[in-house]
N, C-alpha and C positions, 0 to 999 in steps of 0.2 A: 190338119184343121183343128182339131184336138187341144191340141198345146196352144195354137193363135188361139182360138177361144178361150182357156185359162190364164190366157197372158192378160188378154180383154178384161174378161171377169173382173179381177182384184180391183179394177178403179171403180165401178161399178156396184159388186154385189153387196148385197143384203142378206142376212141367214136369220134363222128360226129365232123368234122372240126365244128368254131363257127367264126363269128368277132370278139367278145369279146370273154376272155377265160374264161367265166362262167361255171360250170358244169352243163351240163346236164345228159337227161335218155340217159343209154345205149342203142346202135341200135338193137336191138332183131332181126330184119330182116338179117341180116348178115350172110352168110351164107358160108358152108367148103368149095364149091365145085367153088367158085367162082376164074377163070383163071386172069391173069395178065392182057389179053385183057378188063376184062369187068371194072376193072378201068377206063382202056383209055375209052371204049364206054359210060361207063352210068353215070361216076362222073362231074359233073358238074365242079371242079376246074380242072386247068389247070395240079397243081399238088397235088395226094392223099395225097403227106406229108407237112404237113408247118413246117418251120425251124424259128427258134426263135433266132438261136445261131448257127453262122457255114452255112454251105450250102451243097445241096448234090453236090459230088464228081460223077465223073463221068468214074473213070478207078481206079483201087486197090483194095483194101481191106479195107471195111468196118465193123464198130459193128455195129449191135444194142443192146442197153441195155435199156428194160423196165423197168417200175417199180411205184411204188406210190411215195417217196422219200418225204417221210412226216416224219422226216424231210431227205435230203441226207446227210449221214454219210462219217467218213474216211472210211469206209471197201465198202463203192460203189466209190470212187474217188481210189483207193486199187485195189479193181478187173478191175476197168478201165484201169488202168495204167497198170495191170501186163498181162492183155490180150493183151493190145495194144504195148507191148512190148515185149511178148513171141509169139507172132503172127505176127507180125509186120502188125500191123493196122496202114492205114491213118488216119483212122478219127473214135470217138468212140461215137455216139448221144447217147443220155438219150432221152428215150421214155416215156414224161410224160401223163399220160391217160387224158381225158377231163369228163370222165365221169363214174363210176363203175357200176356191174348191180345188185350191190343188194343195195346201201346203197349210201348216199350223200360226200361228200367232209368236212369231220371232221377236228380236230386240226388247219387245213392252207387251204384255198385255192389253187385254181388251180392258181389263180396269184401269192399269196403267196409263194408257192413250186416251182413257174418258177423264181422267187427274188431269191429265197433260192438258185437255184440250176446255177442262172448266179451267184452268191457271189462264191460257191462252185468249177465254173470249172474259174474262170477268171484268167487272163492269159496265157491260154495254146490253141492254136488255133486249138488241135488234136480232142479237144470235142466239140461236138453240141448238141444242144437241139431242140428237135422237136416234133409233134405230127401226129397223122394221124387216118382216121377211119379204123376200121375192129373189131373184135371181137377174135380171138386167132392168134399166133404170126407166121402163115402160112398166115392169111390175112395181117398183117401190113408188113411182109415180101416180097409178089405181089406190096403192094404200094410200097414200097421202091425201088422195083424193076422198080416201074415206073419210078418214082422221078431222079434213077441214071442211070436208062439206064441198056445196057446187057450187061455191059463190067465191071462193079463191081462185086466183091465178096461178099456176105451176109454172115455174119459170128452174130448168137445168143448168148448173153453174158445173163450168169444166174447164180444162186449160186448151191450146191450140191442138195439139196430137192424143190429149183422148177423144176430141170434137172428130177427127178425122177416122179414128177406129169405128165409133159411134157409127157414125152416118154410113160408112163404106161397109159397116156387120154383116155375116150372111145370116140371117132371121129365119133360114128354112122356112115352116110354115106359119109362122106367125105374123103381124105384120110389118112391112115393112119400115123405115123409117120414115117415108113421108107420109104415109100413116099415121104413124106414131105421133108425128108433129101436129097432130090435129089434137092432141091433150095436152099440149105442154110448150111453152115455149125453150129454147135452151139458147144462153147464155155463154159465151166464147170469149177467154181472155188473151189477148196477144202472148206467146210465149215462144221466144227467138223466131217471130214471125204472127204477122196475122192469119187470122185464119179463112181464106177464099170459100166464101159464101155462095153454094151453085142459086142459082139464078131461081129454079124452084124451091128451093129456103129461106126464099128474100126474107118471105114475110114473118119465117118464126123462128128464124137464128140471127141472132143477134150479137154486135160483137160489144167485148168489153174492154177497155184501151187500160192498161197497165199502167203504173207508174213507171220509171224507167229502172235499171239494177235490182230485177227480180229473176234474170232469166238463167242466174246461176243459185238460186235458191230453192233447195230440194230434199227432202227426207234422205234421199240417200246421198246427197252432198255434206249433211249432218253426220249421218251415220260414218262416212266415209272416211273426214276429217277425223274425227275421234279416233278411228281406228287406227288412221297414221301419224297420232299426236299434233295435229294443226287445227289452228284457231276454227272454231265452231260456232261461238256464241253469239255471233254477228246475224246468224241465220236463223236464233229462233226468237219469239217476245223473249223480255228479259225476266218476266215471273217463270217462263218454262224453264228458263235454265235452272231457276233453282230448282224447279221442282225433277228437273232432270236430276241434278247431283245427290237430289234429297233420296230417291228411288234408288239412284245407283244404277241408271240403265244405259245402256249401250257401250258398256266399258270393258267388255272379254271381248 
């Protein structure tokens, strides 16, 4: 159980605000049952989420979209864009984690990946970047809650097979996911398959139809290539590349 849960985690978590964006240990202390008020009471910043890129909004409809984005691809700037335009989102953050719980920050940095990922959305003033503590995406969804106030929509952008880890999670004592769905809507992009929406999530899982020739595009399809000397470049915006080659990353 253990290990599935740290496999889970990575697409998901969030770690400890820093000064610097150095990776650290995940917060082990974090815990499900934790309400939106004990933000406000016991976090020391003023706000749970820091924004890198963008700002929080404070009325509409928001995403979040987690993730590692090591490196970020077309098929995450793909589901941004098709969410935030079949949904009609104001504003669509990329949630970059600060720290995982089983393992360090390989291939790029956590500063590396926040380059990567301003190269990636510039231009477009609908994305932001940000981070925030918690540990699964009912916690960093209270932050965000804080962040924007009660007058925002929370809307979770994910692909088809993290939608399914999600919702099937064991939460122990915390609550459960159709629970959960009572703050947030989440957001489901087809990916080698749509994703079957149980009949009790009609109402707050929602899908999001992909373009088509995204379903072999993937950080570790990137990372992959590189390693066995084949064409890469296909698969991320084309400012990333350079800013890949400019880093020098993912080339041992």
């Amino acid at each position: 159980m253990y290990a599935r849960r740290n496999a889970a985690l990575i697409l998901i978590v969030l770690a400890a605000h820093r000064h610097r964006h150095e990776p650290g240990s995940y917060n082990k202390e974090a815990i499900l049952g934790r309400r939106t008020t004990d933000f406000m009471i016991n976090d020391p910043l003023k706000s749970p989420v820091r924004f890198f890129r963008g700002t929080a909004l404070r009325s509409g409809r928001v995403g979040i979209f987690p993730g590692a984005f090591n490196p970020p691809t077309r098929a995450h700037l793909a589901l941004a864009r098709a969410a935030r335009e079949q949904h009609e989102l104001q504003q669509v953050t990329f949630m970059l984690p600060q720290a995982f719980p089983h393992k360090s920050y390989a291939g790029a940095s956590f500063d590396e990946r926040l380059a990567l990922l301003e190269e990636a959305l510039a231009g477009d003033p609908t994305m932001a970047i940000a981070t925030s503590e918690g540990g699964l995406v009912i916690e960093f969804v209270r932050a965000f809650r804080v962040a924007c106030g009660g007058e925002v929509e929370i809307h979770v952008l994910c692909g088809r097979d993290a939608a399914e880890r999600i919702a099937d999670w064991d939460y122990c004592d915390g609550p459960m996911f159709s629970e959960q769905l009572q703050e947030f809507h989440m957001l489901v992009a087809s990916r080698e398959g749509d994703y079957n929406v149980p009949p009790e999530y009609a109402g707050s899982v929602r899908l999001v139809k992909m373009p088509p020739g995204y379903d072999e595009h993937s950080s570790t399809a990137v990372r992959e290539a590189m390693d066995t000397g084949r064409p890469w470049e296909h698969l991320v915006p084309e400012n990333v590349v350079g800013q890949i080659r400019k880093l020098r990353l993912y080339e041992e």
